[in-house]
LOLUMTOR-12821 format. One line per field, with one value per residue (C-alpha): residue number from 1; y, x, z. Coordinates in steps of 0.001 Angstrom, whole numbers, plus 524288, in hexadecimal, padded with zeros to 5 digits. Example, Ala and Ser with C-alpha at 12.3 -4.5 7.8 and 13.67 -1.06 7.14 Angstrom:
// LOLUMTOR-12821
nuza	(1,2) $
py	(7EE6C,7FBDC) $
px	(8300C,83566) $
pz	(81E78,81BE4) $
//
This chain:
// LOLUMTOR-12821
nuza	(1,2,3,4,5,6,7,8,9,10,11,12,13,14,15,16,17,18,19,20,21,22,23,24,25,26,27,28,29,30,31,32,33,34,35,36,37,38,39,40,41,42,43,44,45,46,47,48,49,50,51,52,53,54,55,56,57,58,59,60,61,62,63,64,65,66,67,68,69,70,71,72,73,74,75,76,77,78,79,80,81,82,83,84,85,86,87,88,89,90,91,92,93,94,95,96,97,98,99,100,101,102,103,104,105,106,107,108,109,110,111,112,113,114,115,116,117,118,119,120,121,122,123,124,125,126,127,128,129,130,131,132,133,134,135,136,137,138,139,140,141,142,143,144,145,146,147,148,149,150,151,152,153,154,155,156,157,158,159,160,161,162,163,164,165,166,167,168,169,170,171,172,173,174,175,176,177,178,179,180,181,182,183,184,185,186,187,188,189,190,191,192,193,194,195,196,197,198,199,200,201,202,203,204,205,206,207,208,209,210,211,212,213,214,215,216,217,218,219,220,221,222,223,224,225,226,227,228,229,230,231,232,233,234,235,236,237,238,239,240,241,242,243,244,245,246,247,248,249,250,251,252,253,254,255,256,257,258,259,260,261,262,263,264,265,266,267,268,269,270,271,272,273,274,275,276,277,278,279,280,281,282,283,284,285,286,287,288,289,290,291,292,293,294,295,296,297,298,299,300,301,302,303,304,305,306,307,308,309,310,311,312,313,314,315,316,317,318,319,320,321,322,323,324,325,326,327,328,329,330,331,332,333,334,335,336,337,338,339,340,341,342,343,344,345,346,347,348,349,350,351,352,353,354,355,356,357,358,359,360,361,362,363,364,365,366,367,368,369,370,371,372,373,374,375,376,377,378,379,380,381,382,383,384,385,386,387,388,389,390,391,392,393,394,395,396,397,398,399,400,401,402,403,404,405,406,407,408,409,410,411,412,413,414,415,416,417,418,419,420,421,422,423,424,425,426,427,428,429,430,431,432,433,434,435,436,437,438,439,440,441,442,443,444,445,446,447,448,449,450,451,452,453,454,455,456,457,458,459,460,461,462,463,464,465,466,467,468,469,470,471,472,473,474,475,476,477,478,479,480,481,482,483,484,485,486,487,488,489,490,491,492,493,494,495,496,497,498,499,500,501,502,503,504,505,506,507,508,509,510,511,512,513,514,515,516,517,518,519,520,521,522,523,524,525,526,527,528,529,530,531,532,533,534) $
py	(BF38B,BF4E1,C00ED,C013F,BFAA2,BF2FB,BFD98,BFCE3,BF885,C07F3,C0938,C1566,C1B63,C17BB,C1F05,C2B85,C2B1C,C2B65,C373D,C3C95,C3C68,C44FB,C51CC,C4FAA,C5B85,C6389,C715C,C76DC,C7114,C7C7F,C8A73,C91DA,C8919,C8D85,C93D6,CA41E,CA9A3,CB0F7,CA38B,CA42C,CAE92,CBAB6,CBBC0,CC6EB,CCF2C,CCAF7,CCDD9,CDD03,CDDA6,CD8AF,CE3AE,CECAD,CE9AD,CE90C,CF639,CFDEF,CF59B,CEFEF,CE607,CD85E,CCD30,CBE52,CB41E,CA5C3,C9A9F,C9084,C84D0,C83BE,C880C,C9416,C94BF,C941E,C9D3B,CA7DB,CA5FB,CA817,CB49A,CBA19,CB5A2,CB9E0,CC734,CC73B,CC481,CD252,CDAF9,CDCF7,CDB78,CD1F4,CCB7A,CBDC0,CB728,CA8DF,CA5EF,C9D6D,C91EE,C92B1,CA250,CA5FB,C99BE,C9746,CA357,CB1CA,CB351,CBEE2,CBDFC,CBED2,CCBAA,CD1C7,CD29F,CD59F,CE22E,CE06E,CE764,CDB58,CCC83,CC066,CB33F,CA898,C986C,C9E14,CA74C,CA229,C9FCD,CAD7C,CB401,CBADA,CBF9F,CC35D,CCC3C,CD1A2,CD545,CDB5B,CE31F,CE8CB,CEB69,CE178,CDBF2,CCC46,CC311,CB57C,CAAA9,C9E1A,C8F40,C88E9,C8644,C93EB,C9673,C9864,CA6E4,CAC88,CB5C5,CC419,CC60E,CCFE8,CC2E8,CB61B,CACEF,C9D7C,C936F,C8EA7,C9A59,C9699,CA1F5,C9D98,C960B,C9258,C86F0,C7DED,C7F0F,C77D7,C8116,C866E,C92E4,C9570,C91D2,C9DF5,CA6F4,CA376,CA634,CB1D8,CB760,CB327,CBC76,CC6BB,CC449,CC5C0,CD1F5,CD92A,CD256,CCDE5,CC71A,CBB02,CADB7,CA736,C97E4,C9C53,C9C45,C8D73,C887E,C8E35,C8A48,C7B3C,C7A77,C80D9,C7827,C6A00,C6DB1,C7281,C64DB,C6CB3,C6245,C61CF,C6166,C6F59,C7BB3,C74AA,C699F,C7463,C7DE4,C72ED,C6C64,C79A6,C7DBA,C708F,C7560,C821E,C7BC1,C74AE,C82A7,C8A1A,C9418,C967A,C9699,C8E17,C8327,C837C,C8193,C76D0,C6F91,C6DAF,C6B29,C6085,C5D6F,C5CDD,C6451,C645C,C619C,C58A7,C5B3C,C510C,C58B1,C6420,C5D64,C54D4,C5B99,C6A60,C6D3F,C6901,C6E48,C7BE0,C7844,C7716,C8388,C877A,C790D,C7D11,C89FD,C962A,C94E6,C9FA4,C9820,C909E,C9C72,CA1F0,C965C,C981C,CA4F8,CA3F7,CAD98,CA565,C9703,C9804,C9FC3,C92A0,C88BA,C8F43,C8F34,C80D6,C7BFC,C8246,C7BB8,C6ECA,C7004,C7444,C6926,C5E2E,C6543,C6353,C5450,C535E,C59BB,C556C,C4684,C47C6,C4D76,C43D6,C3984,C41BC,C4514,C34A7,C31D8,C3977,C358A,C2C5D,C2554,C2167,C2BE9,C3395,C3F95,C404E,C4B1A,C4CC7,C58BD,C5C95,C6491,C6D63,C65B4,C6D84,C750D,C7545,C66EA,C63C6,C6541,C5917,C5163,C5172,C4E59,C43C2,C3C57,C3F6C,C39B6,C2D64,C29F3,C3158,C3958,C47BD,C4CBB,C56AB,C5ADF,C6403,C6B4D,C7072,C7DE5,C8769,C7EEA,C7D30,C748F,C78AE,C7040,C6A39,C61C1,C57EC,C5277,C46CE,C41C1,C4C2D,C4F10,C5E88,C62A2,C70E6,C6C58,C5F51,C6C5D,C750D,C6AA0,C6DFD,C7BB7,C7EBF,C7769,C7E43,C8A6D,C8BDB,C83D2,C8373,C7DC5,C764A,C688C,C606F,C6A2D,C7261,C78F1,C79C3,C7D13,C7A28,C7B83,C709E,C6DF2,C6BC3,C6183,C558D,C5BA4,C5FD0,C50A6,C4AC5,C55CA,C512C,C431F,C441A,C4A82,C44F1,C3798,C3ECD,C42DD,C3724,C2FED,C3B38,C3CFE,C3651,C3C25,C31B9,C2D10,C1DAD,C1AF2,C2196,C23E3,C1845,C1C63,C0CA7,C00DB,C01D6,BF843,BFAE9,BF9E4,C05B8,C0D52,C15AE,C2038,C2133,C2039,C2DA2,C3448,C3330,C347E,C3FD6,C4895,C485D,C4DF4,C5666,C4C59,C5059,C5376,C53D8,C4A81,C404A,C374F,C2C1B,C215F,C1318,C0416,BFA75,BEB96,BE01A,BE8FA,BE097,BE81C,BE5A2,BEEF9,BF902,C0029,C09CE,C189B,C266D,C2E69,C28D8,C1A1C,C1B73,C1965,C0E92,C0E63,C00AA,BFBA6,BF422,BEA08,BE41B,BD6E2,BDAD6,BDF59,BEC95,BF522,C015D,C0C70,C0E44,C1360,C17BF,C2226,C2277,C14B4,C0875,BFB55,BEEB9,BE585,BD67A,BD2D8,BD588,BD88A,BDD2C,BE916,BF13C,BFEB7,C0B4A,C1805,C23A5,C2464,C2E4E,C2F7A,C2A2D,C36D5,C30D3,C28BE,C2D57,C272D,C2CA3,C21EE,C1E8C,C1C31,C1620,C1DAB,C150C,C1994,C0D03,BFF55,BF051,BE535,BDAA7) $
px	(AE6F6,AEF35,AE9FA,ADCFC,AD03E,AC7FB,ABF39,AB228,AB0D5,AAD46,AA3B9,AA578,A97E2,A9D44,AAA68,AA1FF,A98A5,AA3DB,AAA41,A9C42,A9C98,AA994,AA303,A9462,A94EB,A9D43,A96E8,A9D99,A9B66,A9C41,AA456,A973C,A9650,AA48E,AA576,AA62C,AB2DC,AAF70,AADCA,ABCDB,ABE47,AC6D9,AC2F5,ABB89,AC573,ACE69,AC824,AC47A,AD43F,AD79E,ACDF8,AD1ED,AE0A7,ADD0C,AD565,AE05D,AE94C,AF19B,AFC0D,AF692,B0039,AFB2E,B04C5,B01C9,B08A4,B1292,B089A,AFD78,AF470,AFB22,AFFF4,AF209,AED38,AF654,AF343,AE3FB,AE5DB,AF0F5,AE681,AD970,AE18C,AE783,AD7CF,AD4CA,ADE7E,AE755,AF3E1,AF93D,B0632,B057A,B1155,B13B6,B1DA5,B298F,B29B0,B3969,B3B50,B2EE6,B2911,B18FA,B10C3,B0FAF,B1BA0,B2269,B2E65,B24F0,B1CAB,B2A56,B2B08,B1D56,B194C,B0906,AFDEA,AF572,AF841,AF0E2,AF6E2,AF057,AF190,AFB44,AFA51,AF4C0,B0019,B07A1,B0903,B1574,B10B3,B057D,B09AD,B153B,B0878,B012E,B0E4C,B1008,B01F9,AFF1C,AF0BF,AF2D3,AE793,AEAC7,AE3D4,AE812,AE357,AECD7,AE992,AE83B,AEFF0,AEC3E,AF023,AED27,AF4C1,AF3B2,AEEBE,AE2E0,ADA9B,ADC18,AD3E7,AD764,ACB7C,AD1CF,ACF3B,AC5E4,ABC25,ABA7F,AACF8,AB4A9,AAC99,ABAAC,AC59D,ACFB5,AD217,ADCF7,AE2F6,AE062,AD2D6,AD303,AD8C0,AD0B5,AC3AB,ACB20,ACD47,ABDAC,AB987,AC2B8,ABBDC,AAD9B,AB20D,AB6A6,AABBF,AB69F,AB367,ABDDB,AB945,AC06C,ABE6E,AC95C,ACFB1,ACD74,AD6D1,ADFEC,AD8F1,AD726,AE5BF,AE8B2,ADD5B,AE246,AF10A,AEED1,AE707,ADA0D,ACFEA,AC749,ABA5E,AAFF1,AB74B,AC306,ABD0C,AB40B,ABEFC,AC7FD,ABEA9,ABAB0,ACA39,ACDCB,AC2B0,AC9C7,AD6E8,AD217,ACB40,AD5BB,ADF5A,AE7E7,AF466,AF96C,AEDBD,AEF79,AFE1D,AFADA,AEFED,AF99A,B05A6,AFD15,AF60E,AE926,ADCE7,AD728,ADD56,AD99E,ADA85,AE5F5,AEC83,AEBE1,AF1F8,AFE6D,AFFA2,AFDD3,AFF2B,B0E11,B1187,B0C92,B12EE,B1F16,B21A6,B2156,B273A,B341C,B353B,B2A44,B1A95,B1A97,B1CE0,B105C,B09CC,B0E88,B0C2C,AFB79,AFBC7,B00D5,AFC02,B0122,B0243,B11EB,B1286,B0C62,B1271,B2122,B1C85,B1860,B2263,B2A20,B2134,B237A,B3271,B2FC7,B26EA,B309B,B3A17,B2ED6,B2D81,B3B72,B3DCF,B31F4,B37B6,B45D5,B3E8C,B34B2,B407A,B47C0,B3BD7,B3860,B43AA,B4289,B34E0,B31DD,B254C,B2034,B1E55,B1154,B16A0,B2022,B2A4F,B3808,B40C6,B4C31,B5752,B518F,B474B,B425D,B3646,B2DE4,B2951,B29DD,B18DA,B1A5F,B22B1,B1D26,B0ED1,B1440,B1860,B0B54,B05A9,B0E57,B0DB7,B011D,B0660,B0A0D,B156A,B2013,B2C55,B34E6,B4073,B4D82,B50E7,B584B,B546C,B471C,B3DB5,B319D,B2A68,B1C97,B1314,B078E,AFD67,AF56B,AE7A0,AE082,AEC08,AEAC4,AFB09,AF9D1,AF1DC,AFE14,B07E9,B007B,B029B,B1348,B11A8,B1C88,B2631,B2291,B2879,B1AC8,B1269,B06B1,AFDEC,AF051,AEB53,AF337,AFD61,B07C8,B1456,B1D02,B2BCA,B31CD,B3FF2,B48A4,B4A0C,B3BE5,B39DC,B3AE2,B30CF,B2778,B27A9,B2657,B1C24,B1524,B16E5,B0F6F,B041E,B0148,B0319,AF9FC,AEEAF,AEE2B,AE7AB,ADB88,ADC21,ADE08,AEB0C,AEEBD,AEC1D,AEB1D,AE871,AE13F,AD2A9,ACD90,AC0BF,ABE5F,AC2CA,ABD44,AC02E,AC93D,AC023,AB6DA,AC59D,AC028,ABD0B,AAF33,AB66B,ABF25,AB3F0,AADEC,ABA72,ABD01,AAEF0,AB29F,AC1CE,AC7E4,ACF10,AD891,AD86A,ACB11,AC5D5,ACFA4,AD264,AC98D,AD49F,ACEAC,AD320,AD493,AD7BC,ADE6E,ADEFD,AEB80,AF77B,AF647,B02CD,B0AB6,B161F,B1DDE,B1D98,B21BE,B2E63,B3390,B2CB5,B2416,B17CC,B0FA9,B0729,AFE0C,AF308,AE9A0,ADF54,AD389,ACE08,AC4C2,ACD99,ACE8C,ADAB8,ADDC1,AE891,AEF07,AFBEC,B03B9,B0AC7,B171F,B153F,B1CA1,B1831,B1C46,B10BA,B1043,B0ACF,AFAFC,AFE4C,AF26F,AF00D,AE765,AE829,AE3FF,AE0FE,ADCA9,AD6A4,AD9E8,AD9D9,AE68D,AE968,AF384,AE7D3,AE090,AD32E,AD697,AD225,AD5A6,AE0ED,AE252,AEB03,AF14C,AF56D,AF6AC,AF975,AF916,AFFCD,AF54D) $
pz	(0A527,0B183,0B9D1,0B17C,0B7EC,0ACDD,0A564,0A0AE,090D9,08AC7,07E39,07671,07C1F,0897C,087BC,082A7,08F0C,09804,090E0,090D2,09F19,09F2A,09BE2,0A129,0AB5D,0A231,0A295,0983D,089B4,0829B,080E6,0858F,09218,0965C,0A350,0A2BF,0A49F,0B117,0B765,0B931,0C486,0C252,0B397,0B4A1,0BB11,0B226,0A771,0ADA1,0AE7C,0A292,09C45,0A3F1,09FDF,090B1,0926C,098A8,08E5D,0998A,09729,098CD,09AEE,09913,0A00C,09CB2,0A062,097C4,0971D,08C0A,0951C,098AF,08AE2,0861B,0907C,08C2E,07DCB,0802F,0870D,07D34,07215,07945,07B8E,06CFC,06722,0718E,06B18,07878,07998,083BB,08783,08A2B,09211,093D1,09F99,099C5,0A3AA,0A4A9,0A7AF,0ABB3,0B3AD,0B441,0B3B3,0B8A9,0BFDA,0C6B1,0BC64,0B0C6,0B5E3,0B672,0A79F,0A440,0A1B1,0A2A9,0AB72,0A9D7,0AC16,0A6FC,0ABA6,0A496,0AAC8,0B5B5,0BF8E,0C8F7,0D227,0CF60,0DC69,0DACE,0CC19,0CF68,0DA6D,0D2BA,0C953,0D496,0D4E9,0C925,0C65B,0BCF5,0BAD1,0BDA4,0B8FE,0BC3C,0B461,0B859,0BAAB,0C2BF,0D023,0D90F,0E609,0F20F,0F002,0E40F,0DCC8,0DE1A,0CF96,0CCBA,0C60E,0C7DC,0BCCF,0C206,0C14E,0CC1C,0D5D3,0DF54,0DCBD,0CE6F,0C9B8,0BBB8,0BBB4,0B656,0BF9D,0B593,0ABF7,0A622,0A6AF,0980A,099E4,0A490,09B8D,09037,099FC,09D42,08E89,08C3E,097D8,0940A,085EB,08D40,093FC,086B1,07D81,0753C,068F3,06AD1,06AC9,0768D,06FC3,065AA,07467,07529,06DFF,075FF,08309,07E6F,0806E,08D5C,091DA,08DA9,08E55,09E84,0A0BE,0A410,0A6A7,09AC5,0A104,0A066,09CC1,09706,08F30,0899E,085FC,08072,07921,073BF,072F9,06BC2,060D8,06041,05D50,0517D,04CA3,0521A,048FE,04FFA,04B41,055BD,0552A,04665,048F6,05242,0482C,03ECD,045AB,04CCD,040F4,04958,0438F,051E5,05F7A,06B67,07981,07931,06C8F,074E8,081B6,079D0,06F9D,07005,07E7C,07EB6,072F6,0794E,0861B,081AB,07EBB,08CE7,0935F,08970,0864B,085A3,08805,080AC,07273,0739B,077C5,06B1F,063F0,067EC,06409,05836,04CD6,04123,03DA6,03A3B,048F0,04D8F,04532,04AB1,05842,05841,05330,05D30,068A4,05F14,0620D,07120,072FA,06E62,077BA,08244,08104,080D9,08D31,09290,08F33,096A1,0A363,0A3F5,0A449,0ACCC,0B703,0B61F,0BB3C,0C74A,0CC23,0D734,0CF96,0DCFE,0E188,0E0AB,0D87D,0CEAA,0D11D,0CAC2,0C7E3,0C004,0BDE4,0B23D,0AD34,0A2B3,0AA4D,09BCC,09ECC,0AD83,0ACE2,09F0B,0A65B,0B26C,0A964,0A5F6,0B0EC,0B7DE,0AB3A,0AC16,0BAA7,0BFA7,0CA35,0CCE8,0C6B5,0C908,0C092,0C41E,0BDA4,0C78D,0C4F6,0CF68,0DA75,0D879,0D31F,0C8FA,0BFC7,0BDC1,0C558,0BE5E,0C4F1,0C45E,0C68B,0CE06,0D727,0D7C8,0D659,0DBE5,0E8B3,0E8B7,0E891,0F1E8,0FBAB,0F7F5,0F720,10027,0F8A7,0ECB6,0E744,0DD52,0D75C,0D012,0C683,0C694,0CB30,0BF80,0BDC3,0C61D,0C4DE,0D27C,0D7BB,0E2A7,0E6DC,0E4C2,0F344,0F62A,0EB67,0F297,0FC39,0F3BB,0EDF4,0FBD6,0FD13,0F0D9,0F274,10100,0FADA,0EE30,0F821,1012D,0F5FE,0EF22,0FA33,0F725,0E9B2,0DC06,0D694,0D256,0C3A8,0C681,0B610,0AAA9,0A808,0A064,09D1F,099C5,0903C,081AA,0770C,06CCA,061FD,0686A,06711,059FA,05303,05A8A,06712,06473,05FF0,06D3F,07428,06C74,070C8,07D1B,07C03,07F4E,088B5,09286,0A17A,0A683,09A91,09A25,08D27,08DDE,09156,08C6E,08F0B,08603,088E8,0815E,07509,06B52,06685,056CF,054E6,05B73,05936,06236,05C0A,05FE1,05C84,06BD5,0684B,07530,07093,06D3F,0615B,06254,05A24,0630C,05E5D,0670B,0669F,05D49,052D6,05455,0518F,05A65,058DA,0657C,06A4A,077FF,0796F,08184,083D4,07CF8,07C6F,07603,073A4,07033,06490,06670,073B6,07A26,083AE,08AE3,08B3C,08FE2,0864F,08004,07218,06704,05914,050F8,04A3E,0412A,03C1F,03152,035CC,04388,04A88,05A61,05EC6,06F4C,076C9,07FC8,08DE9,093FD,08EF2,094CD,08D0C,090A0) $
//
C-alpha cells in the first residue's frame, strides 16, 4: 500500500512474541505490586488535614472537573466519603457559567473550611489565594502539567511535581484521588475495599488517554473485571442498555466515555456524576436515557462544526487552527480530535465570545502541547492542560499572532523531533486464513488496547471482494466480504469510508481485528482503516 513499506509475513506465535515484548519490564502485574500511596508527595499532609477536618467535623468541599476523568474523580471521593459515614459536598464546575476548575467566582458561593480539588487545580492562582484569604484549607490534587509558580494551596498531590518518586508520571487525576482515598483509608484502618473503586477508575483512565503501560494497564485491566462484577446501579444500567455482559478498553473509549461526556460538552457534568452514583436501577435507567438524548445532540453539533471549522483551515500548514462566532464550546476538544486524527497534525478550535477567543488544542505524535504554548505564553490570556491535551484563550486581536507564533515553532521542532504521525503501526502482513478465532484469543490476553498499547494494526494483500454493500443510518460505511486465493471467506467492513468495487475487485488493506458481535459464533471480523483498489 501507498505510504506502507513491505512487512514481514506474521505467524500467530510470531504476533504473540511481539505483544510479549510490550510488557517485559512491566513491574507491576498484580494489585499487591502497586506503588504505596505515599509515593505521590503531599499525601501525607493531606491526609493529617483531612483528619484533622473530619475530627473537628469541618466542612469539606470536593471540586472536580466536567470531563470523565474529573467526573470520575469526584464520584470516588463522594463514594469513598459516603462508605466513611461523613458528610461531604461535591461540586462539578458547569463549563458554560463556571469555566474549568477552582475559580475565584466559584469560592464566592461556597460555604466550606476544607477544599479537595480533584483532576484540576493545579493552575488556580487567584483561587487559591482568595482561599488563603478567607481561611479555607486548599488541597490541590491535580495531573496536568505544573507551573513554574505553584499555587499558594496548603498541599499540593500532582505526579507531575518534581519532588515526587510516583514511579508513573502519566496518570490521571482520578488515579491521584483514588491513592489519596486508599491512604486516607490506611490512616483510619477503614474496612473499605478500594478495588470496588476500580470500576470507577478503569474509566477516568481510558477516557483521559492515560498510556496503558505499569500503573494504568494494571488498574484497567483490574477495573474492566470490576465492570463485569460491578452492581452498581449505573454499570447494571449500562450492561443492559449496551447489552454487553463485560466491557473492553475500546467499549469504554466509543462507547461509554461520550455518552458520559456529553453531559458536560451540552449541558451539566453534574448529570453523569449523578448518573455513577446512582442508588437504584430506575434512578439509572432515567439518567441514561437522558445522556442518550444529550449524546445524539453531541454528534449533531459536533457534525455542523466540524464542516464549519474544515472550511476555515489552511491544510498546508503545520497546525490546524479555525474559530467561530459561537461555536458551541461543549465540543471544540471532539472536533478538534478529529481533525488531528484525520490529517496528523496539531489542532486548535476556537469559539468568539465578547472579543475573545477560548477553545481546545490536540496534539499529535509526541509533540508536547503545553511546552508548544509556553513558547506563546504572552499571547495567551491562560492555558493549560498536559502533553496531548490543552485548553487556552487569547483575545481576538492576538490570534493571527499566536498562529504565526505557532506555525514558526512547530516548523522549528520538527527538524528535532518526530511530531509528526507519517502512517499507522503495522505490526506486519498475516494471511487471511490465520484471521480466526485463535488469532482473537491471543489478541485478546494482551488488551486492554489504547494509548501506550496500541491495537495491533495488520496488512493484508490481493485479498478479492466476494460482496459488499454500503450500510449505516448516513450510508458511509462499507461492509465487505473478502476471500483469498485459497478460498477463504473473511467479514470485514470500513467505517466512515465508501467504496464502490468491480466485480472480484481485489485490494489490499490495512486493519484491526475484533469479534462480529452480531454473529452468533462470534467469529473475526477486519477492521479496515485503510484500503488500495489493486
Amino acid at each position: 500500500m501507498t505510504g506502507i513499506a513491505k512487512p514481514p509475513l506474521l505467524g500467530k506465535r510470531e504476533i504473540e512474541s511481539i505483544l510479549s515484548q510490550r510488557f517485559a519490564k512491566d513491574r507491576f502485574c498484580r494489585l499487591k505490586d502497586l506503588p504505596s500511596p505515599e509515593k505521590l508527595h503531599g499525601i501525607p499532609q493531606a491526609c493529617d488535614l483531612i483528619i484533622e477536618a473530619m475530627q473537628q467535623k469541618r466542612r469539606i468541599v470536593v471540586i472536580g472537573d466536567y470531563d470523565v476523568d474529573g467526573i470520575v474523580s469526584t464520584a470516588i471521593m463522594v463514594d469513598f466519603f459516603h462508605r466513611l459515614s461523613y458528610p461531604i459536598t461535591s461540586v462539578i464546575p458547569n463549563r458554560f457559567c463556571d469555566g474549568y476548575g477552582l475559580s475565584p467566582a466559584l469560592i464566592e458561593r461556597l460555604e466550606t473550611d476544607l477544599i479537595i480539588t480533584v483532576d484540576n487545580g493545579i493552575m488556580a492562582h487567584e483561587a487559591a489565594k482568595i482561599c488563603q484569604e478567607r481561611g479555607i484549607s486548599l488541597i490541590i490534587t491535580d495531573h496536568h502539567t505544573p507551573p513554574l509558580e505553584l499555587p499558594c494551596a496548603k498541599v499540593i498531590i500532582n505526579p507531575k511535581l518534581s519532588c515526587c518518586s510516583f514511579p508513573q508520571k502519566e496518570i490521571c487525576g482520578a488515579s491521584v484521588a483514588w491513592y489519596l482515598c486508599a491512604a486516607l483509608k490506611g490512616r483510619l484502618e477503614a474496612k473499605i475495599d478500594m478495588g470496588e473503586f476500580l470500576d470507577l477508575l478503569a474509566l477516568a483512565i481510558i477516557a483521559d488517554v492515560m498510556p496503558l503501560v505499569e500503573v494504568n494497564r494494571l488498574l484497567v485491566r483490574q477495573g474492566l473485571k470490576e465492570m463485569a462484577r460491578s452492581n452498581r446501579a449505573a454499570f447494571v444500567v449500562l450492561k443492559e442498555k449496551l447489552r454487553k455482559s463485560h466491557f473492553s478498553g475500546e467499549d469504554v473509549a466509543f462507547l461509554i466515555a461520550p455518552l458520559l461526556n456529553s453531559a458536560g460538552r451540552m449541558e451539566d457534568a453534574s448529570l453523569s456524576l449523578e448518573f455513577l452514583l446512582s442508588d437504584s436501577i430506575l434512578e439509572a435507567g432515567e439518567k441514561f436515557d437522558r445522556l442518550c438524548a444529550l449524546n445524539c445532540l453531541r454528534k449533531e453539533t459536533e457534525s455542523r462544526l466540524f464542516e464549519e471549522a474544515l472550511g476555515q483551515i489552511d491544510l498546508c500548514g503545520e497546525a490546524l487552527l479555525a474559530y467561530g462566532e459561537d461555536w458551541h464550546e461543549g465540543v471544540l476538544g471532539i472536533v478538534a480530535s478529529r481533525l488531528t486524527d484525520r490529517y496528523k497534525k496539531p489542532a486548535f478550535i476556537l469559539t468568539q465570545k465578547e472579543g475573545s477567543l477560548k477553545g481546545s488544542a490536540r496534539s499529535v505524535g509526541e509533540l508536547d502541547l503545553v511546552r508548544l504554548l509556553q513558547k506563546s505564553h504572552h499571547l495567551l490570556l491562560r492555558y493549560g492542560g498536559h502533553k496531548g491535551a490543552a485548553g487556552i484563550q487569547l483575545r481576538r486581536e492576538n490570534f493571527e499572532s499566536f498562529k504565526q507564533a505557532i506555525e514558526e515553532e512547530l516548523s522549528r521542532l520538527k527538524e528535532r523531533i518526530e511530531w509528526r504521525c507519517e502512517g499507522e503501526e503495522c505490526l506486519g502482513e498475516i494471511a487471511l486464513e490465520s484471521v480466526d478465532a485463535e488469532l482473537l484469543d491471543i489478541l485478546e490476553r494482551f488488551e486492554p488496547y489504547g494509548e501506550g498499547n496500541p491495537k495491533p494494526r495488520f496488512f493484508c494483500k490481493e485479498a478479492r471482494v466476494c460482496r459488499y454493500k454500503i450500510v449505516g443510518a448516513e450510508k458511509n460505511h462499507t461492509s465487505l466480504v473478502l476471500k483469498n486465493p485459497s478460498g477463504n471467506e473473511r467479514k470485514a467492513i470500513a467505517f466512515r469510508q465508501v467504496y464502490e468495487f468491480a466485480p472480484l475487485a481485489s485490494i489490499s488493506c490495512l486493519f484491526s481485528l475484533s469479534r462480529d458481535i452480531f454473529s452468533a459464533e462470534s467469529i473475526p471480523q477486519l477492521i479496515i482503516e485503510r484500503l488500495e483498489i489493486l
